[in-house]
N, C-alpha and C positions, 0 to 999 in steps of 0.2 A: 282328642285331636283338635287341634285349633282350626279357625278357616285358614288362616296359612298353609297347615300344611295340609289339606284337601285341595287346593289349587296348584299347590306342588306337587303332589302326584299326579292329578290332572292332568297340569301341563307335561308331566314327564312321561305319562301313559298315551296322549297322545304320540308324541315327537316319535317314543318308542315303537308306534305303533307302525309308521310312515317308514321308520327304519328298518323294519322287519319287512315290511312289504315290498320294501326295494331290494334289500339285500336278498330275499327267496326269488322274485320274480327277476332281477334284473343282471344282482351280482352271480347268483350259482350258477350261470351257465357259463361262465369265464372260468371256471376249476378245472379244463380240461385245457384252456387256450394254450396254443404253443408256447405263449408269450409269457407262461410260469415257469420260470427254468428253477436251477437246484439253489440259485444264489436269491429268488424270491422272483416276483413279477416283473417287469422291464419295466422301464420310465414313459414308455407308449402307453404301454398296457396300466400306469400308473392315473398318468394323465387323461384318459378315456373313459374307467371308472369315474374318477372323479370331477369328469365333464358332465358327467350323467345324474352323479349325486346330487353335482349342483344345477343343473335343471330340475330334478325330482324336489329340490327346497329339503337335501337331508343332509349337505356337505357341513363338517362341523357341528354335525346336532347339541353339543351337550357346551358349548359357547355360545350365549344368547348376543343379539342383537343391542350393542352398546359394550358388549363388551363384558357383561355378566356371566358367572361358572353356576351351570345348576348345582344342586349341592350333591354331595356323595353316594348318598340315598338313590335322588335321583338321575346321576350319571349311572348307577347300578342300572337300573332300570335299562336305561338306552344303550349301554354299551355291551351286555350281556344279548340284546338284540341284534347288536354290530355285528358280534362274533359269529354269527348263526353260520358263516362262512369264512375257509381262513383269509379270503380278500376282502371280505368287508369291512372288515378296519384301514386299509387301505384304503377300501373307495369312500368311505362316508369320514376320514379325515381324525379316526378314533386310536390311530396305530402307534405301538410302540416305534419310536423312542417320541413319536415328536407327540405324542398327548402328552407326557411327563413335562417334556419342554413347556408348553403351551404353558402349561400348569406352573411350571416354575416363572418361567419369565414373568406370565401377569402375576404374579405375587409380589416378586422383589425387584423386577426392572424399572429404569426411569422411563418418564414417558417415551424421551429420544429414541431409547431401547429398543418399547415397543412396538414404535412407531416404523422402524428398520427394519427389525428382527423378527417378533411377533407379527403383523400386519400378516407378511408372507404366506403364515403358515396356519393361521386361524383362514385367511381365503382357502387356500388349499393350493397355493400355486408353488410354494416349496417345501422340501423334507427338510429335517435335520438328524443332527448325530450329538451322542453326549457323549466325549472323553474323557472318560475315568479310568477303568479297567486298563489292565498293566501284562504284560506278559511273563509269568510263570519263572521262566527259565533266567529274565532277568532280576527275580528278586523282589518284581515289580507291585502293585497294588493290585487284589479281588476281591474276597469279600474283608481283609480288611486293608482298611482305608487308608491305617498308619504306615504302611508298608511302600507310600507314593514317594515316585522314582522323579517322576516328570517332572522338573524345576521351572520357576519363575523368579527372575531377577529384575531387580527395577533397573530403570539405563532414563535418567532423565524424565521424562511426563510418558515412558513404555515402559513396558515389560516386555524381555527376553523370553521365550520359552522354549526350552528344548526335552525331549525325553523320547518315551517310545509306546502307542497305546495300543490294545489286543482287545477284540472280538466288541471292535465298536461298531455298533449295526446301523446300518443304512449311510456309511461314511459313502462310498460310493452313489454319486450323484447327489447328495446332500448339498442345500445352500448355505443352510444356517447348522455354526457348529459351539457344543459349549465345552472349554476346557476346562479340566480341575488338573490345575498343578501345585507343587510343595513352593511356597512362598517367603519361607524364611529357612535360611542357612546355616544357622547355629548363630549368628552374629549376637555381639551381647551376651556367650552363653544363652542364649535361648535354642535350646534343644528339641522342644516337645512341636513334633508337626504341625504347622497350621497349611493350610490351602484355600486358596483363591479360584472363582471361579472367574473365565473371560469369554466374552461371544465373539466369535469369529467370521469374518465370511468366508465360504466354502464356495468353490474349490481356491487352495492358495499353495502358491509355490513353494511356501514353507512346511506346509503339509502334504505328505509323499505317503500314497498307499502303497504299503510293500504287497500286500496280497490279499485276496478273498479266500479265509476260511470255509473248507470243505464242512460245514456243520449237518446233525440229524434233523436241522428243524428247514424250510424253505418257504416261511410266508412273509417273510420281512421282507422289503425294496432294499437292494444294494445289501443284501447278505452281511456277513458279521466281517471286518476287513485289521488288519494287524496293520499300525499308521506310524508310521516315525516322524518326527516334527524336530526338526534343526533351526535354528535361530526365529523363531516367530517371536515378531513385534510386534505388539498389541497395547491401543493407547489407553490412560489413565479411563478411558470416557467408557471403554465395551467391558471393562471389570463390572461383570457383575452381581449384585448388593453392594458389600462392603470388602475391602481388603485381608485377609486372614481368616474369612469366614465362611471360607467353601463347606466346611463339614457341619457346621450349621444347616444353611440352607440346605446340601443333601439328604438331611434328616425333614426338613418341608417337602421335596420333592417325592423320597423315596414312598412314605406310606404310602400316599396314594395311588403312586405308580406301582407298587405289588400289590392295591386291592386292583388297577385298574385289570392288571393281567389275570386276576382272577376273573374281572367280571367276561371280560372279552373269551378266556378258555371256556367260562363255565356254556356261553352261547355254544361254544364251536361238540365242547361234549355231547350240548342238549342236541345239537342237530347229530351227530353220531349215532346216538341213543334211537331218536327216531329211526335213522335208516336202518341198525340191526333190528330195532321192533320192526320194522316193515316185513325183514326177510325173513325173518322168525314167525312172522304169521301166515306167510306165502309159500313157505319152502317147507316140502315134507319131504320126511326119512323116516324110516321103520314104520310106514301106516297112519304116520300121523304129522300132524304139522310141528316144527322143531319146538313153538313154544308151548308144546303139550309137552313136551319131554321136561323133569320136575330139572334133571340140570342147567338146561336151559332158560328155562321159566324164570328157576331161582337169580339167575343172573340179572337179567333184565328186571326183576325186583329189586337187586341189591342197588344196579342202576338208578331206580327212580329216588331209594334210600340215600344213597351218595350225593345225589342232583338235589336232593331237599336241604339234605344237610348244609350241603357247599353255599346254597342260595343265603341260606340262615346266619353261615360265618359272614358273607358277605355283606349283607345288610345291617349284622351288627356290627363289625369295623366300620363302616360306613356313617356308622349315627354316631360313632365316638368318633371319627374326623370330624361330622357335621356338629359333636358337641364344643367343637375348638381344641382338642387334644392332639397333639403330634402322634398319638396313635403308633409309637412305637413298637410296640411289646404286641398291643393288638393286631398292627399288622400284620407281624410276626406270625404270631398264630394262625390269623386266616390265611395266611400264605402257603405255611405247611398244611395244615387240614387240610384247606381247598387243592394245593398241588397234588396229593399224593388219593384224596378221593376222585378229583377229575381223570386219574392216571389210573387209577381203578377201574374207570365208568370205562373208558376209551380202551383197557386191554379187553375188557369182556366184550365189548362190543367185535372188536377180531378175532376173541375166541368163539363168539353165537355166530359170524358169519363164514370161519373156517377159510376157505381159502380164497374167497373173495375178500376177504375181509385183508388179508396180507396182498390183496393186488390194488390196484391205484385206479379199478373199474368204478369205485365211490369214493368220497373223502375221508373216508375211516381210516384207511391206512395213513394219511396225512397227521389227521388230528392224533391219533396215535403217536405220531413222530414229532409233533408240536407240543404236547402235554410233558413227554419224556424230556423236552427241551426245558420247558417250564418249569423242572423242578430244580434245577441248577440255575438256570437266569435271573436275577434278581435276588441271588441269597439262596445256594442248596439247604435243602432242609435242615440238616444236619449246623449249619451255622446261625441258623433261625433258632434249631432246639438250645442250644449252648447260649445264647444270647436268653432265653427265656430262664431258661437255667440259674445263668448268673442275676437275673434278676429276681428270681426267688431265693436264691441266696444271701444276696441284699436286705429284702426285705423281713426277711425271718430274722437274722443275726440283729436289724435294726429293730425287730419288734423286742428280743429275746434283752438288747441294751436296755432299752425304755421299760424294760418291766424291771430288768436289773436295779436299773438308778430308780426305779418309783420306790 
């Protein structure tokens, strides 16, 4: 290990450490506020934590000072601490969609950009929203991408965009928005989709939320919202990167944003974990305390097994983003393992606590209904496996040519 990276953990064991201390002592006692409704926390309730974060010096922890991204390793570290609550990622400025954002914009925006768009949301004084996702019934874009409905046409030094986008989260009350729309129309015979990605500012008159989606998950701000967008102009200058290259940069974006959602659920299981360990040790039936019972026991074992596990994909996708790999296929993987073991951790924990564990007197039934959410957000597993699939198909068939032609 170099001194480098002994000073990067440091520095991240610290941060991480300031993070967790806020978020047990400051953020869990807002899990019961009125002010969590089913569509996520209110914009009061938004704005209070994160009044607080930034008095405690934790608001945006994993954004350094100048403008620096700690690296993936170490966003593990801090962001898996965030989660420890389903509001702390909201209050310490680490939450989906807008950590993704953050993350894309400083990569490919101009300074102008970031100077507009970025500034906002690195302080913590605006949300945003990424439109992508498409609505089902129209045919529209999920998990794949070629399937985009939403068009962009140029009109002099603008582009037009109209289409129709589903279970975009935190569009409600959102300042800052990014659109991906289809940016070529066949012209030329050019058939093959490309898209463009444009920043918006939000709220705007061309974008009309039709409704907020009744979803199983409620820790997001501005819940998941179905948006139609009729005639939006948007000038040469908020396109951004580059023009027809939306599906690039959403491959920069995305890895990171399915390890981040792992790091942030893996917090929210570990603190789960602890509360059924607590009642497990406190609560007795048939003469003894529940965690004498060997079914019992076993569970909260398989718990810490999962939680180890999950920690380990984590940090390995994490050092192949940090070794400069789009980490595609990696992410992949640790998306599914991590999704489907944290979804493990978090039913046991409602099956050790029984019927407290199905009532909303602790955060376990929460986390429960946020894990279940997690495994279809960002790519169901099932389109993660098929994607890994074709790529070992790939690769064998190309090993099986090269041995042919040697």
């Amino acid at each position: 290990m170099s001194s480098m990276d002994v000073v990067q953990t440091e520095r991240a064991s610290e941060i991480a450490k300031r993070v967790e201390e806020f978020v047990r002592t400051v953020v869990v006692p807002y899990e019961h506020d009125p002010r969590c409704g089913s569509h996520g926390p209110s914009e009061e309730l938004v704005r209070e934590l994160r009044g607080k974060a930034r008095a405690a010096g934790v608001l945006t922890p994993h954004i350094l000072a100048g403008g620096g991204h700690l690296t993936q390793l170490e966003t593990a570290t801090v962001l898996k601490q965030s989660g420890l609550s389903p509001l702390g990622p909201v209050a310490v400025n680490t939450a989906a969609p807008d950590e993704g954002n953050m993350y894309l914009i400083g990569k490919i925006g101009t300074a102008a950009q970031k100077a507009r768009f970025l500034a906002p949301l690195v302080a913590g004084d605006a949300r945003s929203a990424f439109f992508m996702t498409e609505p089902a019934s129209d045919g529209g874009a999920g998990s794949d991408p070629s399937m985009l409905q939403t068009t962009a046409r140029r009109h002099g030094e603008h582009w037009i965009i109209d289409g129709t986008k589903a279970f975009i989260t935190g569009a409600e009350g959102a300042s800052v928005g990014i659109v991906m729309a289809r940016s070529n129309t066949g012209e030329g015979g050019d058939d093959k989709v490309k898209a463009t990605m444009f920043l918006v500012d939000l709220p705007h008159p061309a974008i009309h939320l039709e409704r907020i989606l009744d979803t199983i998950d409620s820790s997001m701000p501005g819940g998941h919202a179905v948006v139609r967008i009729n005639g939006l102009r948007v000038p040469d200058n908020q396109v951004l990167g580059e023009a027809h290259e939306g599906f690039k940069y959403a491959q920069i974006r995305l890895s990171p944003a399915r390890l981040s959602h792992c790091m942030r659920w893996h917090g929210a299981t570990t603190r789960a974990h602890e509360i059924a360990t607590h009642y497990a040790c406190t609560r007795r039936a048939f003469g003894k305390l529940l965690i004498d019972h060997e079914g019992v026991g076993f569970m909260l074992a398989e718990n810490v097994i999962d939680l180890q596990q999950a920690e380990l994909m984590i940090d390995w996708c994490a050092a192949v983003l940090d070794g400069g790999s789009l980490g595609t296929s990696e992410s992949s993987m640790a998306k599914v393992a991590v999704a489907d073991a944290l979804f493990r951790v978090a039913d046991r924990c409602v099956q050790v606590m029984g019927g407290t564990g199905v009532s909303r007197d602790t955060v376990v039934e929460q986390v429960f209904r946020e894990i279940r959410a997690f495994r279809i957000y960002d790519g169901p597993t099932e389109v993660h496996k098929w994607s890994i699939a074709k790529k070992i198909k790939r690769d064998t068939l190309s090993g099986l040519n090269s041995a042919q032609g040697g």
